[in-house]
N, C-alpha and C positions, 0 to 999 in steps of 0.2 A: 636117696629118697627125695621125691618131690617135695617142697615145701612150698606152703599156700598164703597166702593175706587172708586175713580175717573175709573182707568182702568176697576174693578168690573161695574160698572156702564157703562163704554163702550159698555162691553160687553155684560148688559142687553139690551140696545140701541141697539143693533142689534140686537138681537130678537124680540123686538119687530115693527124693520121697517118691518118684513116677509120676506125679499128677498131674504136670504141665507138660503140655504138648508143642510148645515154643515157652522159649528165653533167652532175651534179650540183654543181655551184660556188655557195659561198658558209658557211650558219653561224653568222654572225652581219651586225649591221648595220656597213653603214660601211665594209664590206671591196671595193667596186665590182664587186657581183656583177649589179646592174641594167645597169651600163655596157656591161659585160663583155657579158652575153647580147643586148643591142638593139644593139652593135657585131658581133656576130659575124653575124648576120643581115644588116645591113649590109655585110658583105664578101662571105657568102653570095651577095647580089643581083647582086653585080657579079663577082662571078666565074663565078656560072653564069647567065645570061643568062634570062630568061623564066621565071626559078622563084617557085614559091610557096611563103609560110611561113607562119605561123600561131603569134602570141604570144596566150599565154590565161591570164587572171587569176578568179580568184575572182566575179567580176560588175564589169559594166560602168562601175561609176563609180569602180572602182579603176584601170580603163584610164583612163578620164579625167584623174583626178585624180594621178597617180602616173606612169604608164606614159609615157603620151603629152608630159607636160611634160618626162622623161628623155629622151624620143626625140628633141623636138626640139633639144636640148643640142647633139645630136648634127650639126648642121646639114644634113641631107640632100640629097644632090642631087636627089633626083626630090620629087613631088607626094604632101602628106599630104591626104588627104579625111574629114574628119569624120562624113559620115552614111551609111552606117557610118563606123566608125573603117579608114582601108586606105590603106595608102604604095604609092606605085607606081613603082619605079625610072626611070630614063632609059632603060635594056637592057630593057624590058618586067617585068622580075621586081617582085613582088607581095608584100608584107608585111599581114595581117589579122591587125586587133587586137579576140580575141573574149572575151566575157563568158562563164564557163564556166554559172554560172544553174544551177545544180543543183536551186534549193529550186523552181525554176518548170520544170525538167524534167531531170526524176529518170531517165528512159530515154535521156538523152544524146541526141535525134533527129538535131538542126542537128549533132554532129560523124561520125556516121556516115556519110553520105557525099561529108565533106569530102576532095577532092584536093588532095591538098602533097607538096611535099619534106622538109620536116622542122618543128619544134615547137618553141618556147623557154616553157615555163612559168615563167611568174614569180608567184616565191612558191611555190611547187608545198604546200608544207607545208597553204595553205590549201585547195586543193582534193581532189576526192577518186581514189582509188586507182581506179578505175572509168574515169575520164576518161585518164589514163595509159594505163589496158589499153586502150583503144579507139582513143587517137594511133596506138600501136607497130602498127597496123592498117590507119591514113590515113596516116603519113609511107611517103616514096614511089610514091607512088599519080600524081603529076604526073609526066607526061612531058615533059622538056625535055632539050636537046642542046648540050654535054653534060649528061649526068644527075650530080647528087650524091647520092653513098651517102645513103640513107636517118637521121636522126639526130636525137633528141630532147633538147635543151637542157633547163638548167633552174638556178632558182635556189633560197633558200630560208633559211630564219631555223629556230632548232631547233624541234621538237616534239613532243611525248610520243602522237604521233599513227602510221597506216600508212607516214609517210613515216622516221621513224627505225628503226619494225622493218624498211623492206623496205629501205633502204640503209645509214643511219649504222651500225646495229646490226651489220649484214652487213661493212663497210668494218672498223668494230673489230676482229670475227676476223676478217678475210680471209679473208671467205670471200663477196664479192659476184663474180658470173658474171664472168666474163675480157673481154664487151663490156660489161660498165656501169664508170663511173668515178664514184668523187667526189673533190673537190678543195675541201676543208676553208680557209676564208679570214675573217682578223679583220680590226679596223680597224688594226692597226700594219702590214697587208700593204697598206693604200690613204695613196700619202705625199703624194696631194694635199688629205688633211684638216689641218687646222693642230692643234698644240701647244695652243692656246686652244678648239678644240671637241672635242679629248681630254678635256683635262681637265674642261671643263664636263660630260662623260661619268657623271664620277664622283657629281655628283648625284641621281643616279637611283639608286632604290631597291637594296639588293643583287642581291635573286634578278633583278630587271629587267636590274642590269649584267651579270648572268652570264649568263644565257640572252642578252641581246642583242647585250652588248657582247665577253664572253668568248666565244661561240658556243658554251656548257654543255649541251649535249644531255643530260644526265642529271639537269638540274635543270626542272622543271615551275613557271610562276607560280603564289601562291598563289591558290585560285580560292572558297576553301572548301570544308568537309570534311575537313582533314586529321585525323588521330590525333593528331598531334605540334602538336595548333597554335598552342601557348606558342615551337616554337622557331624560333630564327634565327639567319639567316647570322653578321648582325654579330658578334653577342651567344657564340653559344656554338661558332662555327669560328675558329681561329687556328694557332700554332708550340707544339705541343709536343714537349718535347724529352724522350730516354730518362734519367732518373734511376737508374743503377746502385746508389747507396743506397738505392734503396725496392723494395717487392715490385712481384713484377710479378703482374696479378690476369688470368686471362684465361679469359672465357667463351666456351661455345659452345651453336650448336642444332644436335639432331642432325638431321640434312637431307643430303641429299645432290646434289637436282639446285635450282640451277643450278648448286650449288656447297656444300662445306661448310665453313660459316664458323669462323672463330676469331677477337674482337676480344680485342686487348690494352689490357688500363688499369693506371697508376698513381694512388698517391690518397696528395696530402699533406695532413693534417689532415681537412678537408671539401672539399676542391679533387679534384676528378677528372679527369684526363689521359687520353682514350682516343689513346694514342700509334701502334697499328697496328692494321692489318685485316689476316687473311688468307682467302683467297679459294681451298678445295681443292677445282679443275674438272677434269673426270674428262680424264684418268685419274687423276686423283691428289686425287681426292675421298673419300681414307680417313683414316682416322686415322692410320694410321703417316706418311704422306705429308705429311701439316699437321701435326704435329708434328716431322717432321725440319724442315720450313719454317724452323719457332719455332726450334728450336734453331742453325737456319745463322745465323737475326738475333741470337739473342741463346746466343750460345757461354758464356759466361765471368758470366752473371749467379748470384751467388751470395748474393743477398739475400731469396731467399724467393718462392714460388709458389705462389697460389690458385687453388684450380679450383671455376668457379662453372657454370652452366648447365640446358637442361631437363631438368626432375624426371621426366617420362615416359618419359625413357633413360636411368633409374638404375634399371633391372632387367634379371635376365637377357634375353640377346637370342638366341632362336632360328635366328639366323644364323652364330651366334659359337660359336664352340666351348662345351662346357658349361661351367656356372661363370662364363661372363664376361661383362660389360655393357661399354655403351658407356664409363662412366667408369672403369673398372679398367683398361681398355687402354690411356686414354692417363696413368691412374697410372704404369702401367709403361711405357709411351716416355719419358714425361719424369720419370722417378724419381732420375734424376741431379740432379735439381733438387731433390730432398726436398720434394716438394711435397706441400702439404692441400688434400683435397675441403670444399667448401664448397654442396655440391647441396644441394637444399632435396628434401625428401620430399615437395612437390607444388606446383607452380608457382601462386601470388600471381593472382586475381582478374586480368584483362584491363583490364576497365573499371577496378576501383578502383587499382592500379598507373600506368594511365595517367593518372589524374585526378593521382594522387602525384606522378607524373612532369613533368607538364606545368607543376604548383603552382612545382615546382624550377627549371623552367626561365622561367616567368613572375617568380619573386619571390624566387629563392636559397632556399627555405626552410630553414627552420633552419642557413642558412649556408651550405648544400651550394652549390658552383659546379657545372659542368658543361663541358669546353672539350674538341673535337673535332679530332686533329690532322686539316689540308688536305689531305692526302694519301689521307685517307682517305676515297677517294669512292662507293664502295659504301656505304656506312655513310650519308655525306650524304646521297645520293639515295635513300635506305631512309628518313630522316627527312621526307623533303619529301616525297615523293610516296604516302607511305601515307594512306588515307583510311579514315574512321572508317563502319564500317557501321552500320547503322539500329539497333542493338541497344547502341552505344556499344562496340563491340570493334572488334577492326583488320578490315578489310576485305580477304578472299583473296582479291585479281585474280588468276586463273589466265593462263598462260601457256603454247604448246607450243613443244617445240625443233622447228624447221621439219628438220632432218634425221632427226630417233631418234623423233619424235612424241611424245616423253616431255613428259608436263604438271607445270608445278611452279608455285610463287605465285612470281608477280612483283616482290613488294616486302617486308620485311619482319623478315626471318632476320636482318640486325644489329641491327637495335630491339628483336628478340626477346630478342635473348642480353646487350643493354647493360639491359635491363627485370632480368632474374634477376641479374645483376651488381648491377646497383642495390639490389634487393628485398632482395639478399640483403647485402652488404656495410655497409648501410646498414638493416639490420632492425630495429634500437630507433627510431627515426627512421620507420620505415614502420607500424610496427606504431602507432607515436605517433598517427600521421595514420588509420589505420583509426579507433583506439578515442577520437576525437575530442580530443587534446593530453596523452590519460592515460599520463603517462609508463609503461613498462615496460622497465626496463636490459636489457639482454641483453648478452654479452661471444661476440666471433668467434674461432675460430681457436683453436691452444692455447696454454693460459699461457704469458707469455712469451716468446712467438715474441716476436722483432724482425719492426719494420714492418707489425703485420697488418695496419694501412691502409696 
């Protein structure tokens, strides 16, 4: 008799309420999301007598080599046939294990007018969006008595590909269609791996553990290309904690869609703490809005406020009543903090800021650390996935919101606003690095403030 994990077992429970027409199990390795999909087919077989399924991987020698050696695990009762790959139950129902073959045929032919009951892709991350639309069009197309609902299985490891914007992304805001499901699963949800291949886990490179092992959908392997690409998980993500004795320094870019950000940092001597993120998504993508945020986190801070941020939105704004810019408004929201502007009259060089940047995080320079609180995962996945365009600047991946059609850049707005934080906080030090190690002092902030680092 088959036994299940709790999550395994969830996700048989949804198949068999009928309501979803796709579901998506798995996330990361390890969590028995292979098991899980080549058993449910299996039950499939034998519950409805004479049906046909159809498992499809990326190309044929991953069915070989992967697929079919999990299948037989499984010890089936009916007949597997190798050439082609195709299980044939005892009750007549029919399991085809097909190669989806994209690069040798790009028009899908062999699955349009395949007849099935339903579909289990495995892997789905690595094939294409195109082969999905054209299942949702063959499953149920087999006539068999009784008939089962129509339903497309699937498995999947994360991706920074069509398979995260059309579900993972969607599952995040709740907002994927009422029949699709996903069912999110690690390896601490599969308890027949041992304690000794956990841990040997931990070998593996960071970004490999997170994306593979944590199921990190927002973190991309490094591939080459990036903008950031001095930094790293190990090295500069960890705990930091709110220090009520020092200032708190927090930048912004003025942006609005996906969100308009606000990063917070604290900074003892050359040590920099970015201890939070905030994230204002509409409605509450205004300044009044992110900055009540700030103040419900940090009520009672009375050690001093920098406001650092882009220099393009330090002038009147044709939207705002006369007289007022972006940074006078939120002077006055958070004025209870006696806080100082520290904008710069015109934002630092692209290229040469990040060369500065990257120096820092490659080599400490001049002593400066850099330590990202974990929580703060907009900001992480802003460092890792931004990529350097041909010109040595950040590269704008555009992106649209699939409901407002509103286009905004995909990656970018926290690196932007920790870049003017840096440049600016850190100016004798920046300016040093422009003019080749020639010192030039410069003093922030006004006399005698407490804490202006």
């Amino acid at each position: 008799m088959i036994e299940f994990s709790p999550k395994q077992n969830e996700a048989m429970d949804a198949i068999a309420m009928e309501k979803y027409a796709f579901i998506l199990f798995g996330g990361a390795m390890g969590g028995g999301k292979t098991f899980w999909g080549l058993s449910a087919l299996l039950i499939m077989c034998q519950a409805f007598p004479r049906s046909r399924w159809c498992v499809i991987r990326e190309d044929l020698e991953k069915i070989r080599i992967t697929t079919i050696p999990s299948f037989t695990k499984l010890n089936p009762s009916g007949t597997l046939r190798t050439s082609p790959y195709e299980y044939r139950h005892p009750n007549g129902s029919v399991i085809m294990f097909k190669g989806e073959n994209y690069d040798k045929d790009k028009e899908l032919q062999w699955l349009k007018g395949l007849e099935v009951n339903g579909f289990l892709f495995e892997e789905i991350n690595e094939c294409q969006e195109a082969t999905l639309n054209i299942a949702f069009g063959r499953a149920g197309r087999w006539e068999c008595e009784p008939r089962p609902k129509p339903v497309i299985l699937a498995t999947c490891n994360p991706a920074d590909n069509w398979i995260k914007r059309r579900v993972y992304d969607q599952w995040e805001k709740g907002s994927l269609p009422d029949n699709w499901l996903y069912i999110p699963s690690k390896i601490t949800d599969n308890p027949n791996l041992t304690e000794e291949y956990k841990e040997n886990l931990k070998n593996m490179p960071r970004y490999q553990y997170e994306v593979f092992v944590e199921g990190n959908w927002n973190l991309q392997l490094k591939t080459g290309g990036e903008f950031y690409k001095c930094f790293e998980l190990d090295k500069h993500i960890g705990k930091c904690k709110y220090d009520p004795e020092l200032a708190l320094h927090i930048s912004w870019d003025d942006n609005v869609n996906p969100y308009l950000p606000m990063g917070i940092f604290q900074v003892r001597d050359k040590e920099v703490f970015m201890i939070d993120e905030i994230t204002g998504e509409n409605p509450n993508n205004t300044i009044k809005a992110v900055c009540n945020e700030f103040k419900r986190r940090y009520p009672a801070h009375q050690s001093g406020l920098f406001i650092y941020g882009d220099a393009t939105a330090n002038k009147e704004d044709t939207k705002l009543e006369k007289g007022y810019n972006f940074y006078r408004l939120i002077m006055e929201e958070l004025r209870d903090y006696k806080p100082t502007s520290r904008v710069m009259s015109h934002n630092p060089s692209v290229v040469m800021r990040g060369n500065w940047i990257n120096t820092i995080f490659e080599k400490e320079l001049e002593g400066i650390k850099v330590l990202i609180d974990e929580s703060n995962k907009i900001t992480i996945k802003d460092f890792v996935n931004l990529k350097e365009a041909a010109d040595g600047t950040k590269s704008k991946e555009m992106e649209t919101e699939s409901k407002t059609g509103v286009r905004y850049q995909k990656y970018g707005h926290f690196t932007d606003l920790f870049d003017y934080f840096m440049c600016t906080a850190f100016m004798e030090y920046f300016i040093r690095y422009q003019k080749g190690g020639i010192s030039m002092p410069i003093r922030m902030g006004r006399p005698g403030t407490k804490n202006a680092y």
